[in-house]
N, C-alpha and C positions, 0 to 999 in steps of 0.2 A: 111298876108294871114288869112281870118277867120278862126274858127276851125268849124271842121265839125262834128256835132255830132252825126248822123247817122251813119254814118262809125265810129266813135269813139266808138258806141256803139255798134254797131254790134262785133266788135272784144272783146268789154269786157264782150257782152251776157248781156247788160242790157241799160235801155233805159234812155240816159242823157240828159238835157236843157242845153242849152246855156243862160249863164250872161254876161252882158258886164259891167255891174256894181252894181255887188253883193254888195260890199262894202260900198256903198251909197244911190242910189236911191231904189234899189232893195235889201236894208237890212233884210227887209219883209221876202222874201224867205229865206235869212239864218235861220231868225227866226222861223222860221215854218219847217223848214230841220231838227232844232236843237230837238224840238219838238216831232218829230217823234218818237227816241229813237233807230234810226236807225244808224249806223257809217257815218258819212256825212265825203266827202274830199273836202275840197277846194282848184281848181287849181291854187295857187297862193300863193306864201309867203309873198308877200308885207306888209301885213296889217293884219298879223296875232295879235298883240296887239289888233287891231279892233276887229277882229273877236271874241277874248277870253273875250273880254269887255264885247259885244251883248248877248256872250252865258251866263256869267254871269248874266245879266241882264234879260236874257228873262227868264217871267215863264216855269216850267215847262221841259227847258230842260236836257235833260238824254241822247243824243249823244253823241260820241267819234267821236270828231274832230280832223280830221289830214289833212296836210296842203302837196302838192308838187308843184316843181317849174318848172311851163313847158314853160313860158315865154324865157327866159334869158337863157334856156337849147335847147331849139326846137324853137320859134317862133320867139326870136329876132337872125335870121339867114339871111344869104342869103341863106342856104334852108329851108328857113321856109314853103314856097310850097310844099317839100316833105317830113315833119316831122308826120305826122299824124299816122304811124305805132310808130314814136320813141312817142309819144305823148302818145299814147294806152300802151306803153311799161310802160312808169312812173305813169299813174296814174293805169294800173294793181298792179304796185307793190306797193302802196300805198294804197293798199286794206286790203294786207298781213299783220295779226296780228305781232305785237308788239314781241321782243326778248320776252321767257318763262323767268321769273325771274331764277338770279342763287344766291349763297351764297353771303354773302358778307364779305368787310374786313372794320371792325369801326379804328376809331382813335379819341381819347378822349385828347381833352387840353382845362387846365386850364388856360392858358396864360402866363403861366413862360415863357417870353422872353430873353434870351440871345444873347445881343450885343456886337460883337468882334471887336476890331479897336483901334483906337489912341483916347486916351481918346477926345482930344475936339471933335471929330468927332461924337464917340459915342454919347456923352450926347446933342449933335443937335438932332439927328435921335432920342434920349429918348423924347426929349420934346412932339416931334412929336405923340408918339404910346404911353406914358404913361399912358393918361386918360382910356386909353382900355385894357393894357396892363403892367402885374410885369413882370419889367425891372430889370438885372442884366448885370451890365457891364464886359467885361474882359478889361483890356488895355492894349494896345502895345505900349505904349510910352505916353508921352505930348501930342505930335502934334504940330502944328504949335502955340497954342494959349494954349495949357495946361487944366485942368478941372478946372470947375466952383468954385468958393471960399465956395458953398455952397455944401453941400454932400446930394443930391437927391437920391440917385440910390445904391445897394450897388455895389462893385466894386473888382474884382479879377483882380492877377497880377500874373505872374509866366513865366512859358515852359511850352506851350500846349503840352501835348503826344499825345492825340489823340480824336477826334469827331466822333461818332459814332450813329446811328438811324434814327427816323422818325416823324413827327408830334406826339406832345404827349408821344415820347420815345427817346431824344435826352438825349444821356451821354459824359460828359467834362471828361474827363484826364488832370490834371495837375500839376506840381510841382513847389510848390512855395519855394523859396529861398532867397528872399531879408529880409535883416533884417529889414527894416519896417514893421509891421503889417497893412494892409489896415482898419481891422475893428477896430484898437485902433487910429488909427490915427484920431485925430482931425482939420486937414490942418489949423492949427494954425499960419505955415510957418516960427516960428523961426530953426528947423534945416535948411530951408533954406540959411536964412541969416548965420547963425554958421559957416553954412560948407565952409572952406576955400580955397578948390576947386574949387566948383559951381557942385562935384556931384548930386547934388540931385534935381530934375526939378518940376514942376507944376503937373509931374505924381504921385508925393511923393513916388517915388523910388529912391534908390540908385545906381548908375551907378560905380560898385565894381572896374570898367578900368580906373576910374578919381580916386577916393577912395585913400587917406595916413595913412589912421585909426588913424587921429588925436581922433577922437572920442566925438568932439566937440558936434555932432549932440545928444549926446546921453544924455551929460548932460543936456542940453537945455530941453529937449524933459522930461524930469523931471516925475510929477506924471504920466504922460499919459502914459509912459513903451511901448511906440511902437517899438521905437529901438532896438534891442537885435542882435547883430555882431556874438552872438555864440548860434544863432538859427540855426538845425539842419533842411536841406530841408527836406520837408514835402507832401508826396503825396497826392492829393487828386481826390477827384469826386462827381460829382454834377449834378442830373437830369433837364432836361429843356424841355418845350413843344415847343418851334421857335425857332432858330435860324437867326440873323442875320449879316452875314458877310463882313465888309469891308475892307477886304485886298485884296490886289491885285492876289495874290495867294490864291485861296479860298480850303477849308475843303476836297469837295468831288471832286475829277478829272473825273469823269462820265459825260458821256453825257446828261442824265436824274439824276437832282441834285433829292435828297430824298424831299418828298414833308413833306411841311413847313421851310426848310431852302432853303434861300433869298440872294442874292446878293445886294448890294447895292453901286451904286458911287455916290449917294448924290445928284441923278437928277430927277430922274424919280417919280414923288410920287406914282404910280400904286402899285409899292412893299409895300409901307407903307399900302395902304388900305389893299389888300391884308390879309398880315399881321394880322392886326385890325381886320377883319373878322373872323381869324380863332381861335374861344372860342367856348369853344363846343363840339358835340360829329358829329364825321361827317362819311360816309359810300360809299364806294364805291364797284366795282361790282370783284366779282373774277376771275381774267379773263381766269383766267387757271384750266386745270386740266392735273395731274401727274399719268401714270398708271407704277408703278416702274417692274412689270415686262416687260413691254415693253422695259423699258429703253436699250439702247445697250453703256452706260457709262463706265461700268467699271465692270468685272468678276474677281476674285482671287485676288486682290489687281491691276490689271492691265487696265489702261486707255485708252478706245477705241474710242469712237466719243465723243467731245466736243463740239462741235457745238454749242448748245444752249448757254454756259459756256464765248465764244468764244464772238457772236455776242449782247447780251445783255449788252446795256446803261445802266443798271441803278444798275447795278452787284448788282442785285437779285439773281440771280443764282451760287450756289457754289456745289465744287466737296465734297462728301462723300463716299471716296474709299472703307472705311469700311464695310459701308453697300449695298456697290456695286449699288449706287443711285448717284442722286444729289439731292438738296435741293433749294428751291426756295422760297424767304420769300416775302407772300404776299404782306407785307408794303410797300417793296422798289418796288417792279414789280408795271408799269406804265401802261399795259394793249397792250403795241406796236404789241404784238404776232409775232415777229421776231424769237422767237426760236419757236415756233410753226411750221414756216416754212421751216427756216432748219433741222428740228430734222427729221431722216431717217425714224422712226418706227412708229412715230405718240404716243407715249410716252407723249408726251406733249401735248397738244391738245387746242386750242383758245374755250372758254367757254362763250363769251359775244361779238356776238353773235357764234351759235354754232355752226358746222361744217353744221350742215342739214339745219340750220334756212338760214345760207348765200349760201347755194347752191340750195335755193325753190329762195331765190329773181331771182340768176342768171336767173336758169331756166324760172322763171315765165318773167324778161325784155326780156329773148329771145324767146321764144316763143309764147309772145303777139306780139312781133315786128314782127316775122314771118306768123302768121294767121293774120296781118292787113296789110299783103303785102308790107313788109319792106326785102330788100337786103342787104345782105353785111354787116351784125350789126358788130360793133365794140364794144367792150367794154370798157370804160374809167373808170379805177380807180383812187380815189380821197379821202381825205382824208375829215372828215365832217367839219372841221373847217376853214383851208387856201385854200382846196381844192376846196371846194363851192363857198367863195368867189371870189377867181380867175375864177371861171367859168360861175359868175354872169357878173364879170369887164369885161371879153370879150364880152359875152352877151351884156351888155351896150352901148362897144366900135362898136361892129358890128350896131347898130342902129345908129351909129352917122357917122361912116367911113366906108366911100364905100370898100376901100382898106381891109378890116379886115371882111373876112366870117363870126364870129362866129363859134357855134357847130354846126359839119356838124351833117345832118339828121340822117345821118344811125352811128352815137355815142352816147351810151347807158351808160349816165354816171351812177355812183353807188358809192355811199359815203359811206365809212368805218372808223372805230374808228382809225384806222390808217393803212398806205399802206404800211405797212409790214409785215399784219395779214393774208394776203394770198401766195399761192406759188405754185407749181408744180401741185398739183391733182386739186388742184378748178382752174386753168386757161386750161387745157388739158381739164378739162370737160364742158366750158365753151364752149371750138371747137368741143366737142363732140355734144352739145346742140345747137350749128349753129353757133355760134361766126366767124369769118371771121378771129378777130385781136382781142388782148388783151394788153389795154395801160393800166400802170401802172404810173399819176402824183406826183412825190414830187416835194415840195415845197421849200425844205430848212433846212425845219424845222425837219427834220430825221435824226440821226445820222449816221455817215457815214459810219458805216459797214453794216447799214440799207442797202443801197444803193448799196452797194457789193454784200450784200447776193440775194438780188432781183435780180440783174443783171445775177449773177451766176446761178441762177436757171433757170432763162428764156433764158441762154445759155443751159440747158439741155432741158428744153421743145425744145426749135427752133429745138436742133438735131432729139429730136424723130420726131416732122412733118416733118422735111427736108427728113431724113430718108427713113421714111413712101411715101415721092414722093409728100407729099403736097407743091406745091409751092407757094414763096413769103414770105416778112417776118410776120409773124403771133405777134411776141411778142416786147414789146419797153420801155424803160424806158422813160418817158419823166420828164424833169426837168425845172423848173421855179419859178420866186421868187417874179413875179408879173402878171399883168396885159398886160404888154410889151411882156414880156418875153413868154407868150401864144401865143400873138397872132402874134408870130416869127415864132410861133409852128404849123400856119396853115397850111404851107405844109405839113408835117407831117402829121398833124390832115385831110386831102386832100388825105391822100396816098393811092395810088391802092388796092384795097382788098385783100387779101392774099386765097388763094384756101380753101377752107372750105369741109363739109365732105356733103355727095348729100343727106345723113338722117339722122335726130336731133334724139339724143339717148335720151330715155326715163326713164333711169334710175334716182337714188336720190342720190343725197351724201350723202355718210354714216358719219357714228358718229370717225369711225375708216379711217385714213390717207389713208394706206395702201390699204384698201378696195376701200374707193374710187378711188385711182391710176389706180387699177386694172380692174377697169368697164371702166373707161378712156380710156384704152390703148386697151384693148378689142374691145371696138366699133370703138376707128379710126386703128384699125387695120383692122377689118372687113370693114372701111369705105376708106380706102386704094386706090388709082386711081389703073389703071389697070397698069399700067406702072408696077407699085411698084410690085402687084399682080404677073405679068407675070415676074419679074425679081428674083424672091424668086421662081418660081417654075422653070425658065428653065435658068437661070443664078444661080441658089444653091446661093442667097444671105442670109447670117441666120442672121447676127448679122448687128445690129447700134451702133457704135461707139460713147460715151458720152464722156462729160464731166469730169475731176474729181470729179464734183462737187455732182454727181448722184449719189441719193441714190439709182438706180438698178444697176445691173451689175454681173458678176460671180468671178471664183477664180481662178490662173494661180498656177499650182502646180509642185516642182522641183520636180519628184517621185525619182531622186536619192539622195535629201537629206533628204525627209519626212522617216523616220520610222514609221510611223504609231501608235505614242503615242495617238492619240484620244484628245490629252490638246484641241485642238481645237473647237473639238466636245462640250466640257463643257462651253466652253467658248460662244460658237454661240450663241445671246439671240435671234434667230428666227427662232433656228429649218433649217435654213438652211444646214448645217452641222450635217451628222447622223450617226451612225456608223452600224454594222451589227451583232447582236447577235450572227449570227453562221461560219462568216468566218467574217478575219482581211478584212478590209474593210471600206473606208471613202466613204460617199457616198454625193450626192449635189444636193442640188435642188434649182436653179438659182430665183425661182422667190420670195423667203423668204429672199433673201440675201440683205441687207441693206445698206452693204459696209461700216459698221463701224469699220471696220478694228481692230477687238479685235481679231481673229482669227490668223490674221499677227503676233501683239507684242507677242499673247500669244505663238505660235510656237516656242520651245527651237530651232529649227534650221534653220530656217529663208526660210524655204521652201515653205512660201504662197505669193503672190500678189495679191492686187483686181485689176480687170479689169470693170471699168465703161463699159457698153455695153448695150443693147437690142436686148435677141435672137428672135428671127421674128415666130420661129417654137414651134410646141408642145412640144418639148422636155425641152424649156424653165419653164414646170410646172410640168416635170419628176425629180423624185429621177433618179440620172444617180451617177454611182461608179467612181471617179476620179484618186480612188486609191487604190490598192488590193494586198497582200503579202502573202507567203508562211508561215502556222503557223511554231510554234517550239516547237517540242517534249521536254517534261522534258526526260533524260534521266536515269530517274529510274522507274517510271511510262507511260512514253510516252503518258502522257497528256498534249493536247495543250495548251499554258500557254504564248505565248507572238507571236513575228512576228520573222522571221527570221534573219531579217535586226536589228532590234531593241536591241537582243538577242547579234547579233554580234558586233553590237557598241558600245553595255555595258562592251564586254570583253575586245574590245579594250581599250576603256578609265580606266578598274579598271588593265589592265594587269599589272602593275609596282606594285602597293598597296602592303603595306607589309599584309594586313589581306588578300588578295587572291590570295597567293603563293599556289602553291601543288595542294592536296587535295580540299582544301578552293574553289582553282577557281573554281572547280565543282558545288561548291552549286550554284552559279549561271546559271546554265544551268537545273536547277531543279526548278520546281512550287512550290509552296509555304509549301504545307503540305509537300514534301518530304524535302525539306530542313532544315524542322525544325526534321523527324525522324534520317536523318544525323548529324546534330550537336547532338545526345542524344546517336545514337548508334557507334559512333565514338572511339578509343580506346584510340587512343593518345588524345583526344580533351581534354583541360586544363579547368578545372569548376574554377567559382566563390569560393567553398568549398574547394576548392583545394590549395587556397592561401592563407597563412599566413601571 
């Protein structure tokens, strides 16, 4: 189907030529695009290498060229007839300047490589990455074939304790104990022959389980003194900028291994280059930002939501009770923004790109899609790397096999550093901005709590729409690990539209989670069918019914076992929870409430619950009182000084105590300055001066 660039223009407000072969015949006009100084897009990623060649080469030019791919997305379809709104959609957002630069995280290697394995294996894999790379071997044994007669490499031997770091900041633990010394040893190989065992192998260690302590090895071994039976183990440590591991059991058990340590089985030569490339100082983006009073971690030494702790590969993220925070070390975080999604407060926050930068693209693909006369958008998310491809391979496949749609028309894909960097408030405001459906692709390639967490979430979106009266399924995870595997996914990708809201909200996402949630829920409440409307005012329906997983909801309170200590209050990091200067009084306002459950653990008596929910009424953004008690008079001053309840279950629990027999018990029913003029004007009271 040609494209039409009248109507392509008219939707983007500016006046576009059609090329059918910019790349070749009509190189000319790139060249004169490039010239201008103007941001030039070319529809097309094919021949981008071309294009960056021509720009080079041609005098003069000062353009910012950017490339999108409307072929293999839109045009190699069987709707390719009616892609010309999704068509207007992608090259709008192709307009959109560039992520704002954020901080960044360096990492500096000199190329101290360390390789862990069986020695013959090791010093294969050295030969290989030497010329690039100072090589330090550790060995786990011989091997099959034992080390080199020649000593290339130096070579540690021991019990690993522990591997620890990152490109450029890798630290060994280990404890060596064999009585050979590696660096004196000469592999001269008479203790071999000596020993009348055969403990001692091609590893030139001692195998202490064969071992008679003839001690044969030791005379042999003569000037060189590598031997020594009553060498004391000896801890050591040793920094390294790579790491490369080949044991079958490897270092890190995370899903995302720390970048510059490798795996290797001795197949693939990818890791070796790899490898070799990385000397240098190199820089990546920050992907995060941490607001610790947001955090809802952990208050008074006590541990409330973990989440972030919880779902992160690559355990960057660690708890610090102490400081009532967590900690998150830029080196190891991978950039995934998985705890950005589940984190209830928006505490944590995806920085690359930013919260507003990715909710102008949304807005801007759906609302170009919608002023070029596009229905029913769906939004497909995708990852920029496996995700593009698989959606190119369909693309392909639909041009060759009648069987296999491609990307239907009204599928607005959008490629992210990774598809776990979004969650709840940008997909709710994507249906807020006219989205239909919000598909969310992985590939495989995500760890699999990845996959939970997304899942879980968009189990709490589906309730609010469902809730709300919008029918149909709006939200989906879809998974695939190829080419095949997609385009299995064309039903799916084919599926009825899900009820959308009748007016695109015009709001921004904000920089803060929370916020943005909150304009979300606003508008598809206000954008609500009538049904929903009519059943909330004459059926009294208030509340939606979530999830676990939800970070809104209220608080279920046993009032006969709360006293009314307020720990709660202190504990709440969002103000949800407040108490009342002039009468005992807990008071709650539903819509600050996070559900991170620090309120619960902190309750000495276990008198709170959270309740996942969505209240539908205004009272959902009211301070309302949950719970109210009778003060208690001191009774020497009859100043209020505690709660009635509170007052009474203190006497009960100290009744037995031998310091508050008699008299004594009284002082507990008295405030604080009279207590202490009772203990001084007391007769009988026993002083400190008083005991010899």
């Amino acid at each position: 189907m040609p494209l039409q660039p009248l109507a392509l223009g008219s939707a983007l407000d500016e006046n576009l030529t059609l090329h059918s072969t910019l790349c070749r015949r009509e190189a000319g006009a790139f060249q004169k695009a490039v010239q201008s100084g103007d941001d030039v897009i070319v529809a097309c990623t094919q021949e981008t290498r071309l294009f960056a060649e021509l720009a080079q080469q041609t005098e003069g030019a000062t353009s910012v060229i950017k490339f999108v791919n409307i072929r293999e997305t839109g045009g190699w379809s069987k709707d390719a007839g009616q892609a010309s709104a999704k068509i207007a959609a992608l090259l709008a957002l192709a307009h959109l300047p560039d992520a704002e630069p954020v901080p960044t995280v360096t990492y500096k290697s000199a190329g101290r490589l360390l390789i862990i394995g069986p020695l013959d294996a090791a010093e294969r894999a050295a030969e290989l990455v030497s010329d690039a790379l100072d090589v330090t071997l550790f060995s786990l044994g011989a091997g099959s074939k034992g080390g080199l007669q020649e000593r290339r490499y130096p070579v540690l031997a021991g019990q690993i304790g522990q591997l620890t770091g990152w490109l450029g900041a890798f630290e060994l633990n280990w404890t060596r104990s064999n009585p050979i010394d590696l660096d004196l040893c000469t592999r001269c190989n008479a203790c071999l022959s000596a020993c009348p065992e055969g403990a001692i192998g091609f590893d030139y260690q001692i195998d202490m389980n064969l071992c008679q302590s003839h001690r044969a090895c030791v005379k042999v071994c003569g000037v060189a003194g590598a031997i020594d039976f009553s060498r004391e183990p000896e801890a050591l440590s040793e920094k390294f900028d790579l790491v490369l591991d080949l044991r079958a059991t490897p270092a890190f058990t995370q899903h995302a291994l720390p970048q510059g340590y490798f795996r290797w089985d001795g197949q693939d030569s990818r890791t070796l280059l790899q490898l070799r490339s990385l000397v240098g100082e190199f820089e990546k983006p920050k992907f995060f930002n941490y607001k610790q009073k947001l955090c809802a971690h952990s208050r008074n030494n006590t541990v409330g939501c973990s989440a972030c702790i919880d779902v992160c590969s690559a355990s960057a993220i660690s708890s610090e009770k102490n400081r009532q925070q967590i900690k998150v070390n830029p080196n190891l975080c991978v950039g995934c923004g998985a705890c950005t999604t589940v984190c209830p407060t928006g505490a944590i926050s995806y920085a690359y790109p930013r919260p507003a930068e990715q909710g102008t693209k949304i807005k801007t693909l759906l609302t170009t899609y919608a002023k070029a006369g596009g229905k029913h958008a769906a939004l497909l998310l995708h990852s920029q790397e496996a995700g593009t491809r698989l959606l190119g391979d369909l693309g392909r496949r639909a041009r060759l096999d009648p069987a296999i749609r491609g990307v239907p028309a009204r599928v607005m894909p959008l490629g992210l550093f990774h598809t776990a960097s979004t969650g709840l408030e940008l997909w709710l405001s994507s249906v807020a901005y006219g989205a239909s459906q919000v598909w969310v692709l992985m590939t495989g390639e995500e760890a699999p709590q990845y996959r939970e967490a997304v899942r879980a979430q968009m189990d709490v979106a589906q309730a609010i729409l469902t809730g709300l009266g919008f029918s149909g399924e709006h939200f989906r995870l879809l998974e695939a690990k190829d080419a095949r595997d997609l385009a299995a996914l064309d039903v799916q990708l084919q599926a009825m539209p899900a009820q959308g809201v009748a007016q695109p909200a015009g709001f921004a996402v904000q920089a803060d989670k929370r916020a943005t949630l909150e304009l979300a829920l606003d508008h598809l409440m206000a954008q609500a069918p009538a049904t929903m409307v009519t059943a909330v005012k004459l059926l009294k329906v208030e509340v939606i019914a979530l999830p676990a997983a939800s970070p809104l909801g209220a608080l279920a309170i046993n009032k006969d076992a709360c006293t009314l200590c307020l720990s709660c209050v202190s504990a709440c990091p969002a103000s949800a929870l407040q108490d009342n200067a002039e009468r005992p009084q807990l008071r709650f306002i539903e819509k600050n409430c996070v559900q991170c459950g620090l309120c619960v653990t902190t309750c000495p008596e276990n008198a709170l619950a959270l309740v996942p929910q969505l209240r539908l009424t205004a009272q959902r953004k009211e301070s309302v009182v949950i719970n109210e008690m009778q003060p208690y008079a001191c009774i020497r001053c009859s100043k209020p000084f505690g709660t009635l309840k509170a007052i009474e279950s203190m006497l009960g629990k100290l009744a037995g105590h031998a310091m508050f027999q008699g008299a004594a018990a009284n002082r507990l029913k008295m405030c604080s300055d009279c207590r202490v003029i009772d203990i001084y004007s007391a007769d009988n009271e026993v002083k400190i001066s008083d005991i010899r």
